[in-house]
DRENTORKOL-3810 file (N, C-alpha, C; in nm, 4 decimals):
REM DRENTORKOL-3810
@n.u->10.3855; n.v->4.8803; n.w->4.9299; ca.u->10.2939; ca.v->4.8587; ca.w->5.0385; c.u->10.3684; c.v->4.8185; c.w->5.1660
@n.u->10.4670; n.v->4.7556; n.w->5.1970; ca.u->10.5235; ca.v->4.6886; ca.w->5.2358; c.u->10.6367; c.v->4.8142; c.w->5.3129
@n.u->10.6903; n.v->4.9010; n.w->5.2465; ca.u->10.7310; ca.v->5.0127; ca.w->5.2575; c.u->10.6873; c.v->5.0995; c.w->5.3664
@n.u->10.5430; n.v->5.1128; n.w->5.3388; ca.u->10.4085; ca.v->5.2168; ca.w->5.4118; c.u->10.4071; c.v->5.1436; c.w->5.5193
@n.u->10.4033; n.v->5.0023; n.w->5.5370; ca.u->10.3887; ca.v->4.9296; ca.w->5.6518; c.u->10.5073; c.v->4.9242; c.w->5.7384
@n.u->10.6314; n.v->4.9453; n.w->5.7116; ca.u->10.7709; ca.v->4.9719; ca.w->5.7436; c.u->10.8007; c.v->5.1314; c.w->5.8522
@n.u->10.7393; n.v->5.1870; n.w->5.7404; ca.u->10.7158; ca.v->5.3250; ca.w->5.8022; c.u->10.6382; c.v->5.3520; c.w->5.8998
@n.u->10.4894; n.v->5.2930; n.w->5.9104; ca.u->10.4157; ca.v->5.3095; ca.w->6.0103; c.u->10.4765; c.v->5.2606; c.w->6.1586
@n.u->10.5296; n.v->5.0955; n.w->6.1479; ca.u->10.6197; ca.v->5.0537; ca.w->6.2720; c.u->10.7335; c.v->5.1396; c.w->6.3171
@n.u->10.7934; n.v->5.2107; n.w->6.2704; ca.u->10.9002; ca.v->5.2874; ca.w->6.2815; c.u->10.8190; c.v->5.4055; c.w->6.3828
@n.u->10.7302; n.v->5.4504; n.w->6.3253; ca.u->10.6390; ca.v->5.6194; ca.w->6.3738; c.u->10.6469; c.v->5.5617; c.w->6.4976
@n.u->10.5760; n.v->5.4641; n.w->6.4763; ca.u->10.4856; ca.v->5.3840; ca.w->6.6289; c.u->10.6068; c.v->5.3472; c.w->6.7541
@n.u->10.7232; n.v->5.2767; n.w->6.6741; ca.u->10.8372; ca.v->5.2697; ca.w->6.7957; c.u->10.8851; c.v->5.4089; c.w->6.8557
@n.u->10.8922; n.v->5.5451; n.w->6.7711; ca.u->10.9685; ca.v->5.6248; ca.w->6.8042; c.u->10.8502; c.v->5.7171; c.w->6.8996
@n.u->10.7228; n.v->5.6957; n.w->6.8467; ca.u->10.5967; ca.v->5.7285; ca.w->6.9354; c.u->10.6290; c.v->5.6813; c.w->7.0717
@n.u->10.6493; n.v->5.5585; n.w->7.0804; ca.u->10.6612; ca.v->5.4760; ca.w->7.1949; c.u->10.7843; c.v->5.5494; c.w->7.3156
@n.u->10.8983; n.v->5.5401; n.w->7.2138; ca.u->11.0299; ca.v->5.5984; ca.w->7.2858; c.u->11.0040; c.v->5.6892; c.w->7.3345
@n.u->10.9162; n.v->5.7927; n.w->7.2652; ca.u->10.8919; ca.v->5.9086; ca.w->7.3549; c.u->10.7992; c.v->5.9426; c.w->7.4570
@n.u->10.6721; n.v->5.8613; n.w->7.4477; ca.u->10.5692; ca.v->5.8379; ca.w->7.5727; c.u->10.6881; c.v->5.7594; c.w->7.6925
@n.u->10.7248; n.v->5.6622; n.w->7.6536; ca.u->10.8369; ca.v->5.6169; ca.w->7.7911; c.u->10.9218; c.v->5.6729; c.w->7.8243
@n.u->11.0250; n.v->5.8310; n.w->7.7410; ca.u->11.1034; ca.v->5.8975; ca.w->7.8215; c.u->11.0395; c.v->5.9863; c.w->7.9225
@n.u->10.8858; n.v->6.0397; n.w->7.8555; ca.u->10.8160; ca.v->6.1416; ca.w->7.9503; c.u->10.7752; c.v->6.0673; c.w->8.0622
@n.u->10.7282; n.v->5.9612; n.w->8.0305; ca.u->10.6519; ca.v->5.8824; ca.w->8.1786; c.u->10.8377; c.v->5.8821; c.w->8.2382
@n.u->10.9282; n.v->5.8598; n.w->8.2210; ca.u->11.0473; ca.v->5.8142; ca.w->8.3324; c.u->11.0710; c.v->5.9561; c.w->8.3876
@n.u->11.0379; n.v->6.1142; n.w->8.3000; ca.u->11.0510; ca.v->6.1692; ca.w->8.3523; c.u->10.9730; c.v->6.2025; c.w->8.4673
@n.u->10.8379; n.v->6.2030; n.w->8.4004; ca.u->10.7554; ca.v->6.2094; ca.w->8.5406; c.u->10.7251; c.v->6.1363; c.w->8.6929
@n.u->10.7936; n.v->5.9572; n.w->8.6342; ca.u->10.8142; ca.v->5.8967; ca.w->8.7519; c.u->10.9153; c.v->5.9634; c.w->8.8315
@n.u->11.0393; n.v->6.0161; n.w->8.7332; ca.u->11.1432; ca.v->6.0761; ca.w->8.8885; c.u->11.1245; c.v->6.2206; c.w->8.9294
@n.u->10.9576; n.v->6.2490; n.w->8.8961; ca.u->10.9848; ca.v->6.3734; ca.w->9.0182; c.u->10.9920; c.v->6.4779; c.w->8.9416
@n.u->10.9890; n.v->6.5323; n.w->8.7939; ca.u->11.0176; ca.v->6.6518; ca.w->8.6835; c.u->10.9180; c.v->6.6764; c.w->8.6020
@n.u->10.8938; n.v->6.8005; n.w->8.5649; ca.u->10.8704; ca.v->6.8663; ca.w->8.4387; c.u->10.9397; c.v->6.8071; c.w->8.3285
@n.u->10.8873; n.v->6.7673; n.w->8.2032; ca.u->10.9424; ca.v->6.7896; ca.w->8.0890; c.u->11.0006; c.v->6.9121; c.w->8.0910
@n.u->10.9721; n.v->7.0704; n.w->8.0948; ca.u->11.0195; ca.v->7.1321; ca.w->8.0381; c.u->11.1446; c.v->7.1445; c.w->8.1543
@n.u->11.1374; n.v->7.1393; n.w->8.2760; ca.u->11.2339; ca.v->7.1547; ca.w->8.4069; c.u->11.3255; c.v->7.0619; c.w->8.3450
@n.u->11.3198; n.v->6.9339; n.w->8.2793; ca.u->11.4464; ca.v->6.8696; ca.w->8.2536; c.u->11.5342; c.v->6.9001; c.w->8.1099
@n.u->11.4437; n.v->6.9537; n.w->7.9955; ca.u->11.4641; ca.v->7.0425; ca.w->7.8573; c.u->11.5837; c.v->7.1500; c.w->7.9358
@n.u->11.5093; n.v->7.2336; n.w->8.0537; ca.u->11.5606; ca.v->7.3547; ca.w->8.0895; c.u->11.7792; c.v->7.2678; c.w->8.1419
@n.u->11.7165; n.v->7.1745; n.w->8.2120; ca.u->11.8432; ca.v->7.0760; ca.w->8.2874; c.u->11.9219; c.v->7.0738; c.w->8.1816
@n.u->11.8762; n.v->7.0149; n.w->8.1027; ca.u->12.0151; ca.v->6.9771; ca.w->7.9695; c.u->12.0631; c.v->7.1444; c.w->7.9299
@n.u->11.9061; n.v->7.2147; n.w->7.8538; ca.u->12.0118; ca.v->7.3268; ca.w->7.8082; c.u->12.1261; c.v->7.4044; c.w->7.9209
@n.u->12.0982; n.v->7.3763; n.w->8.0256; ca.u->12.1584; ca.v->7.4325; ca.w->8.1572; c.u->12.2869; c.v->7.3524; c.w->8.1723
@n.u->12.2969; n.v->7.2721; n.w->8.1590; ca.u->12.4052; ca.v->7.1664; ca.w->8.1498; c.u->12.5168; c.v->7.1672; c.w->8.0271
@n.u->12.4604; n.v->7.2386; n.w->7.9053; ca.u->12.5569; ca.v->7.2585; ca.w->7.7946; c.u->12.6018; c.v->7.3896; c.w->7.8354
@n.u->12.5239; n.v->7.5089; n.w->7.9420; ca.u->12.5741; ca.v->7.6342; ca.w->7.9571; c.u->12.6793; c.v->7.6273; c.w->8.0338
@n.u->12.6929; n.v->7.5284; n.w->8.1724; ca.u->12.7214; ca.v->7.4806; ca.w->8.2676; c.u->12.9338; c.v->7.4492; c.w->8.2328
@n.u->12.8965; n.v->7.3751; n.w->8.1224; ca.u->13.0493; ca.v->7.3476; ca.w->8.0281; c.u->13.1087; c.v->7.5201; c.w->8.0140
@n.u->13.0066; n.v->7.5921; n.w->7.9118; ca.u->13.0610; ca.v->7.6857; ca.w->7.8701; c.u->13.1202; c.v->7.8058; c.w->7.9759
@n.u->13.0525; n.v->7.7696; n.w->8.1147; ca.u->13.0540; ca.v->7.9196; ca.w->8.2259; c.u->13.1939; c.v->7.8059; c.w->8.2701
@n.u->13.2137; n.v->7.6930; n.w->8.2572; ca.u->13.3447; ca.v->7.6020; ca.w->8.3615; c.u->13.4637; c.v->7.6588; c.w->8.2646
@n.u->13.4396; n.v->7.6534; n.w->8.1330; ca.u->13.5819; ca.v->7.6579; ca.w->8.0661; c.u->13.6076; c.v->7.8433; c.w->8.0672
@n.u->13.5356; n.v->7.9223; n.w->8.0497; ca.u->13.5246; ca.v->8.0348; ca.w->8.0912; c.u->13.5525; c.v->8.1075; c.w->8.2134
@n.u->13.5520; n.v->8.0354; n.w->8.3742; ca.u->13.6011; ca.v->8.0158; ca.w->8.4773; c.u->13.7217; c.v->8.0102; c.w->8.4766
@n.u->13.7739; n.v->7.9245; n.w->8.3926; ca.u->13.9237; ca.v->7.8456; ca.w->8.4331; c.u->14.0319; c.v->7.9815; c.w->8.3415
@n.u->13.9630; n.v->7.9875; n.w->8.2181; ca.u->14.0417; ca.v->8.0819; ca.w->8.1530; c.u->14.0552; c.v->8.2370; c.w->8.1576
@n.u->13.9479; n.v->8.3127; n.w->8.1908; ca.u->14.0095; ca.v->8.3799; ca.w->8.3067; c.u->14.0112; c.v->8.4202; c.w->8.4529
@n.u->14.0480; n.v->8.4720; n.w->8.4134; ca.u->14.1169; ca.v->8.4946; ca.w->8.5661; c.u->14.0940; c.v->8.6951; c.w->8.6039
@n.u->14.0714; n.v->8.7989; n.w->8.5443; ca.u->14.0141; ca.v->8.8935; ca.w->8.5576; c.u->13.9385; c.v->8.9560; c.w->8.4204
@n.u->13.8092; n.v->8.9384; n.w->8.4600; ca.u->13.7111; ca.v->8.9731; ca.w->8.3516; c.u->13.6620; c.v->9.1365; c.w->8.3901
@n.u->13.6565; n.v->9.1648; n.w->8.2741; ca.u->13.6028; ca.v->9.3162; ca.w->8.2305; c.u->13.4453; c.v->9.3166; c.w->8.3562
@n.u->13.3941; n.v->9.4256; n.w->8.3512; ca.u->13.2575; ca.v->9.4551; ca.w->8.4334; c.u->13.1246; c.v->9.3654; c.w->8.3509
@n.u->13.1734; n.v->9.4329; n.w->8.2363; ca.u->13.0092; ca.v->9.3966; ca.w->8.1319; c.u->13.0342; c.v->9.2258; c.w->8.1114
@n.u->13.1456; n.v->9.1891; n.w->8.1101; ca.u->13.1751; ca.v->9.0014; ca.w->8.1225; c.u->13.1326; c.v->8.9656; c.w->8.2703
@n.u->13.1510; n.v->8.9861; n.w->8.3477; ca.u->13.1312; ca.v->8.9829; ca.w->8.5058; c.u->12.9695; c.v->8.9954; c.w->8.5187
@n.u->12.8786; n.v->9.0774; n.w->8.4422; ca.u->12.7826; ca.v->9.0547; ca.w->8.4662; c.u->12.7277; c.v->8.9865; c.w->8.3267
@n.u->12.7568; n.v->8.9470; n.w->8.2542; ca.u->12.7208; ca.v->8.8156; ca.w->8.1656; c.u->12.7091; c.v->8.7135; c.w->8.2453
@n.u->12.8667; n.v->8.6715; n.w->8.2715; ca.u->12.8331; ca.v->8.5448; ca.w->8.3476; c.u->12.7919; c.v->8.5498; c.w->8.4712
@n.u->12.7395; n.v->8.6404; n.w->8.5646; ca.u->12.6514; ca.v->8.6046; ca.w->8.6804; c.u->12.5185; c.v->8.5506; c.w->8.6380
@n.u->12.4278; n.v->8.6392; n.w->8.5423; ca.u->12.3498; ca.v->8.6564; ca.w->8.4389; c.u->12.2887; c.v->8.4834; c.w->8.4049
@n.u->12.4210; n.v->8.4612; n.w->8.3372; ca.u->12.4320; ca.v->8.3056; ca.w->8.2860; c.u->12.4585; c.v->8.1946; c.w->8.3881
@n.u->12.5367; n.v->8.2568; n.w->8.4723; ca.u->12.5529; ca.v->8.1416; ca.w->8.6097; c.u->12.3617; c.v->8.1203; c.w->8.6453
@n.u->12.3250; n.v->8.1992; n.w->8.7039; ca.u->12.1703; ca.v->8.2496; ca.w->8.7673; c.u->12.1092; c.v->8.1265; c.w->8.7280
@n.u->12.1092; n.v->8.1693; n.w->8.5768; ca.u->12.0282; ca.v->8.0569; ca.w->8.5299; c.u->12.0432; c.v->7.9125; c.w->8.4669
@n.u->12.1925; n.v->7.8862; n.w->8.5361; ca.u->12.2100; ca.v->7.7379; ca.w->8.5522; c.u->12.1831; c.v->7.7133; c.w->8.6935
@n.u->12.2117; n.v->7.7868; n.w->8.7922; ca.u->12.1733; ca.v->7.7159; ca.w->8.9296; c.u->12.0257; c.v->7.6955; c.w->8.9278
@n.u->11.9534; n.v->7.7973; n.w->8.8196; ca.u->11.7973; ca.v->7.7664; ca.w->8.8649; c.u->11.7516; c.v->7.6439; c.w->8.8108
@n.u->11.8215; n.v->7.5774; n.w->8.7056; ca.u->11.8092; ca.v->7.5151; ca.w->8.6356; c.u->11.8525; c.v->7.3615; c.w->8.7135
@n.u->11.9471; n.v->7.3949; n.w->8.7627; ca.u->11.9712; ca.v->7.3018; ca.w->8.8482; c.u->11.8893; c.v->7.2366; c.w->8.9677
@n.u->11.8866; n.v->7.3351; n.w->9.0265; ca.u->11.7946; ca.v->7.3687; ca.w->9.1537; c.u->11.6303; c.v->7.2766; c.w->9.1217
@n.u->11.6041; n.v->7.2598; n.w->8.9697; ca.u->11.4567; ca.v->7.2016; ca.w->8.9353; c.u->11.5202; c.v->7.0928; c.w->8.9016
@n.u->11.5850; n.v->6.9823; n.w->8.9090; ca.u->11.6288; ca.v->6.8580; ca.w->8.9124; c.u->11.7004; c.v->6.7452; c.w->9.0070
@n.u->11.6552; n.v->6.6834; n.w->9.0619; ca.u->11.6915; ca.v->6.5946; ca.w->9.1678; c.u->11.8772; c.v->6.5979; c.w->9.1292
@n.u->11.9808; n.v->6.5940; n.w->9.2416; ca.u->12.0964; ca.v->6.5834; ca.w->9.2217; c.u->12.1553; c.v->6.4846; c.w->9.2263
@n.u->12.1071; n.v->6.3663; n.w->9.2014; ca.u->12.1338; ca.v->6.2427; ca.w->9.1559; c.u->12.1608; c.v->6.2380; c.w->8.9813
@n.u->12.0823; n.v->6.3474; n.w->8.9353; ca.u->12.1451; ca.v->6.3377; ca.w->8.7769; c.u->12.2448; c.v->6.4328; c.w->8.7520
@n.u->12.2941; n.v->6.5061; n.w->8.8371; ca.u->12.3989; ca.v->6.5552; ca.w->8.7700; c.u->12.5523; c.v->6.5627; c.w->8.9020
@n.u->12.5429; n.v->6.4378; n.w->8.9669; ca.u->12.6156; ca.v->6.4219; ca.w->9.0611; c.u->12.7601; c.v->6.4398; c.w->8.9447
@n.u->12.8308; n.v->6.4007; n.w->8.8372; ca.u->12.9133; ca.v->6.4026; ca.w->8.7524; c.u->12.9310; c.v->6.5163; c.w->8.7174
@n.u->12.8417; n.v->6.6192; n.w->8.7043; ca.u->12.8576; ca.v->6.7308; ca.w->8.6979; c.u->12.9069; c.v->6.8724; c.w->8.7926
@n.u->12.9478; n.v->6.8116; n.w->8.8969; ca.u->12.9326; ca.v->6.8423; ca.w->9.0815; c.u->13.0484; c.v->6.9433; c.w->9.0735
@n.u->13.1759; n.v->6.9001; n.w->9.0316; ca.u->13.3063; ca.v->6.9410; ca.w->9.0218; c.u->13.2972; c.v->7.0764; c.w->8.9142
@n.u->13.2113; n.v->7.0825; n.w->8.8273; ca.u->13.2762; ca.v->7.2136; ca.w->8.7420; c.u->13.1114; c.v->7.3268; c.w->8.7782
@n.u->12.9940; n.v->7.2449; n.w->8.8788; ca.u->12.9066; ca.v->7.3211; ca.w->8.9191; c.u->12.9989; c.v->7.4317; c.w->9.0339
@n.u->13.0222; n.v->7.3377; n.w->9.1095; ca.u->13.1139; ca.v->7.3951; ca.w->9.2467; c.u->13.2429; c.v->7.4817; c.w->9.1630
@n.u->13.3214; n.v->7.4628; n.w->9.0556; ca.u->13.3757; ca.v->7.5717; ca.w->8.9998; c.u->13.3253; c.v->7.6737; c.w->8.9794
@n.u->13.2565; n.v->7.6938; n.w->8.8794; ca.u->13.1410; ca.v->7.8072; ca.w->8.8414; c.u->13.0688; c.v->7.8459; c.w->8.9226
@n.u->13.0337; n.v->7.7919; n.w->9.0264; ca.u->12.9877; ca.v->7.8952; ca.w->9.2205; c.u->13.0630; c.v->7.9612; c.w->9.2502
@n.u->13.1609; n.v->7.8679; n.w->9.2313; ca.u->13.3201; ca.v->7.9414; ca.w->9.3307; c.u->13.3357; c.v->8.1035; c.w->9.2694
@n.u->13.3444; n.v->8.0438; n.w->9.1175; ca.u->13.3857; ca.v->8.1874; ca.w->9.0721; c.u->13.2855; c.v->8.3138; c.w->9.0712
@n.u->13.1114; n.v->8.2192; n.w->9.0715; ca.u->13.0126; ca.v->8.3331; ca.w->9.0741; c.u->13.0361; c.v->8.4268; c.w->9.2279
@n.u->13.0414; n.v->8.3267; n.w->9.3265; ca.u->13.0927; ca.v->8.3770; ca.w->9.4457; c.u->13.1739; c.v->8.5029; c.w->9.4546
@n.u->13.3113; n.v->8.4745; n.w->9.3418; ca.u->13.3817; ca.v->8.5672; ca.w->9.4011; c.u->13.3615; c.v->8.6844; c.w->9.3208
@n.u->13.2905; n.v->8.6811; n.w->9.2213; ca.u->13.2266; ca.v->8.7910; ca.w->9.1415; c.u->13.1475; c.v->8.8917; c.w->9.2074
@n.u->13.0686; n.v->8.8255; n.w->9.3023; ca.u->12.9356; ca.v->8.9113; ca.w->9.3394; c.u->13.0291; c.v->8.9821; c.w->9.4625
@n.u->13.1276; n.v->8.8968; n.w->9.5337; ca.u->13.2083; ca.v->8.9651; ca.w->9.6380; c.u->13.3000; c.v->9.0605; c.w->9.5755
@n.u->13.3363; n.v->9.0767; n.w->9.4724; ca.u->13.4091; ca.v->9.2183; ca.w->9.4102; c.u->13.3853; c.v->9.3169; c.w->9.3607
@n.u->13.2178; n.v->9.2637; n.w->9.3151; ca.u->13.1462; ca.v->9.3918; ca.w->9.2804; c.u->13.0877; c.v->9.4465; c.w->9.4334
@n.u->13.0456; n.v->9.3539; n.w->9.5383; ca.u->13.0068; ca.v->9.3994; ca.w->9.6277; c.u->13.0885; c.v->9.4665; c.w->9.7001
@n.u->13.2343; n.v->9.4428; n.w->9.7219; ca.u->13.3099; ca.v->9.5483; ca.w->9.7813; c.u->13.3454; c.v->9.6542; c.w->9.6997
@n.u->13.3124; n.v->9.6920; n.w->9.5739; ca.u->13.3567; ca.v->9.7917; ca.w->9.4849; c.u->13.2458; c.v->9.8944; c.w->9.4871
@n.u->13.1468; n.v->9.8627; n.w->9.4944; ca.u->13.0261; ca.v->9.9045; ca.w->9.5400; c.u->12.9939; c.v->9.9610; c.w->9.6576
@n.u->13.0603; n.v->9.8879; n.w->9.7633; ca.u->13.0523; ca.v->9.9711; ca.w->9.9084; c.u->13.1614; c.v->10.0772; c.w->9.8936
END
């Protein structure tokens, strides 16, 4: 009995934890799903930085992966105040840099 009563306090705290992360989200200004979208955007964010750094001339069909995948971390970004991912600033501005110079090589290859 004692058990069942153990369990119920537990539901109820982790109930709790999660009504107070949504209310903090909604106090600063977000969607639940706009900040879901932030994190998964933020683990892509790693993968397009270390991908950046390592190479250095990517095939066409890679070149448009990661524009593809860039796209939809800036949008992702773009739906979150930049106070949460000020730490993240340095490998965002990498992964621009390089989307940058992507769209400028297809765009002069193209003209």
């Amino acid at each position: 009995m004692t058990f069942l009563y153990i369990i119920y306090i537990l539901v109820f705290i982790i109930f709790c934890l999660i009504v107070y992360a949504v209310m903090q989200i909604k106090l600063f200004g977000m969607n639940v799903k706009d900040f879901w979208s932030f994190i998964e955007a933020n683990q892509m964010l790693d993968k397009l930085y270390i991908f950046a750094k390592q190479y250095e001339s990517m095939s066409s069909q890679e070149q448009i992966i990661y524009l593809a995948e860039a796209e939809k971390v800036f949008l992702a970004f773009d739906k979150v105040p930049s106070a949460l991912w000020e730490e993240e600033y340095d490998k965002y501005k990498e992964v621009l840099t390089k989307y940058k110079d992507i769209r400028m090589i297809r765009w002069a290859s193209n003209s």
